[in-house]
DOKOL-766931 format. One record per residue (C-alpha): x, y, z. Coordinates in steps of 0.1 Angstrom, whole numbers, padded with zeros to 4 digits, always signed. Layout:
// DOKOL-766931
XYZ/...
This chain:
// DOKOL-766931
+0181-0303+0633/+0209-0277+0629/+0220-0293+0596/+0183-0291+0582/+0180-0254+0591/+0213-0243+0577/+0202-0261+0545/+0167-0246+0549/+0188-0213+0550/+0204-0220+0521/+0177-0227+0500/+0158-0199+0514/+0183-0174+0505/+0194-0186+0470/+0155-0188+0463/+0152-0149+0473/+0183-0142+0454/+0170-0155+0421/+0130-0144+0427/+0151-0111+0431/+0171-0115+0401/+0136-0120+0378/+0115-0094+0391/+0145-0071+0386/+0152-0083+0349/+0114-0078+0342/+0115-0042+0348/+0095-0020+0323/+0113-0014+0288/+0118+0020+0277/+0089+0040+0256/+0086+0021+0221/+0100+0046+0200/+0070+0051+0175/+0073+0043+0136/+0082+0073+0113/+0051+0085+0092/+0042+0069+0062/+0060+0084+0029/+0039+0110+0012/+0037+0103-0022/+0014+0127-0054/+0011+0116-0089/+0003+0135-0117/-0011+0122-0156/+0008+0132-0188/-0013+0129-0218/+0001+0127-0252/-0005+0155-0281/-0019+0151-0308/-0036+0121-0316/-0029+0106-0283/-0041+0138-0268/-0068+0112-0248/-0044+0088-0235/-0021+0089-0205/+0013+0080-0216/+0030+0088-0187/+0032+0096-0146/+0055+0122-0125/+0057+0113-0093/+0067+0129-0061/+0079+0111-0031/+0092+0126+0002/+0118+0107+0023/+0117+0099+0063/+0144+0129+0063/+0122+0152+0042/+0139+0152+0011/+0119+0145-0021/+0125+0124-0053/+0103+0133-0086/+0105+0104-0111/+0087+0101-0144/+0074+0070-0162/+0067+0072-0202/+0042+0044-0215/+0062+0049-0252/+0096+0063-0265/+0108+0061-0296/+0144+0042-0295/+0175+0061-0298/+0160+0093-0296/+0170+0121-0275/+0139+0132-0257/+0141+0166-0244/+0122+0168-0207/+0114+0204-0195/+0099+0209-0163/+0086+0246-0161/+0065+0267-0138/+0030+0274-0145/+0004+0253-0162/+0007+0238-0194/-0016+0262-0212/+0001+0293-0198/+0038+0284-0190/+0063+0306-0175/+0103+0315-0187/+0109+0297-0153/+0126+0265-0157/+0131+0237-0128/+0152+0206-0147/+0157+0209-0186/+0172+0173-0193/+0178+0150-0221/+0166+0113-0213/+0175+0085-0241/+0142+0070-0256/+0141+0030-0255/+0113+0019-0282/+0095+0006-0255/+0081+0021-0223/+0107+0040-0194/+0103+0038-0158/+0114+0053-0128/+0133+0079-0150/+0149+0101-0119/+0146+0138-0121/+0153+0148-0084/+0171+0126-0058/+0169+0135-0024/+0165+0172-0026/+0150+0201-0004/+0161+0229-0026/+0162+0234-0065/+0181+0257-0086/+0152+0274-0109/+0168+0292-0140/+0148+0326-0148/+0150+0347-0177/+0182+0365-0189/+0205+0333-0177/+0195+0342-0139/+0192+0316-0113/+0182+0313-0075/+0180+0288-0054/+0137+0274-0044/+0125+0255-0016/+0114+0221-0028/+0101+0200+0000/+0068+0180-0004/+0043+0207+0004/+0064+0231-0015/+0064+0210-0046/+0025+0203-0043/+0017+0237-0040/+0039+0250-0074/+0019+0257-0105/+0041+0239-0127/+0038+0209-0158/+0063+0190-0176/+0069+0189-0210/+0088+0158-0232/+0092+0164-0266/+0099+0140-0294/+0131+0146-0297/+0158+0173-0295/+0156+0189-0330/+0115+0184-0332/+0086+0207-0316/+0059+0182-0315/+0056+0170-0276/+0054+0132-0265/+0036+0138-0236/+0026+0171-0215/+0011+0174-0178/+0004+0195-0151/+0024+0191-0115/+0016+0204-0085/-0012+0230-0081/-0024+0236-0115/-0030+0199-0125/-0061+0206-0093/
């Protein structure tokens, strides 16, 4: 009888020890940390000029990153290969533009239609040029960016005046 209560013992105290072990190992896990918010995202139409005044050839899209940052891309539905497209992204509307300039930039024309044609990469602040060579640094975060009157411009090519496509961005394309 003392043999089969030492074993009982036994078992009884190795059965505690793990019953212990897995109600202590099934504690409550921390707080689920909770997903970041959905990208915001805008996209504004570029029409052409012209003849093609009714079509949309092109987007410009803004995008803001989980660390607040934005990228603006464009897409063109046409280029015309070879040439050197001159992109200027101004403040105020397309019908009354400003001398303010955000990104004056050449972009290479394929024949065929361009995507995702980067104009800002993670970036919170732009350098707007001004009249008379000045400069000064703007906020440029999502809401910022959505609430400029602004519209972008592409022409043909560097040496012509006729414009590929033209849009508003921002505020004024509301």
């Amino acid at each position: 009888m003392l043999i089969s209560n030492k074993r009982a013992l036994k078992v009884g105290v190795m059965t505690a020890a793990v019953l212990g072990i897995a109600f202590t190992s099934c504690k409550k896990d921390d707080a689920v940390t909770p997903p970041p918010p959905a990208a915001r995202s805008k996209t504004f139409q570029l029409s052409g000029a012209g003849a093609d005044a009714a079509k949309t050839l092109g987007t410009v899209t803004i995008l803001e990153n989980n660390d607040k940052t934005v990228n603006v891309t464009l897409t063109l539905a046409k280029s015309t290969k070879d040439a050197a497209h001159q992109l200027y992204f101004v403040f105020g509307p397309k019908t009354a533009p400003t001398t303010d300039t955000l990104l004056a930039k050449e972009i290479k024309g394929t024949g065929a239609e361009m995507k995702e044609i980067e104009l800002f990469s993670k970036v919170s602040t732009i350098k707007v040029r001004q009249a008379a060579g000045a400069s000064k640094d703007t906020a440029f975060k999502f809401d910022n960016a959505v609430a400029y009157a602004a519209h972008l411009k592409v022409m043909q090519n560097k040496t012509s005046t006729d414009t590929l496509a033209i849009g508003n961005f921002g505020k004024s394309a509301n």
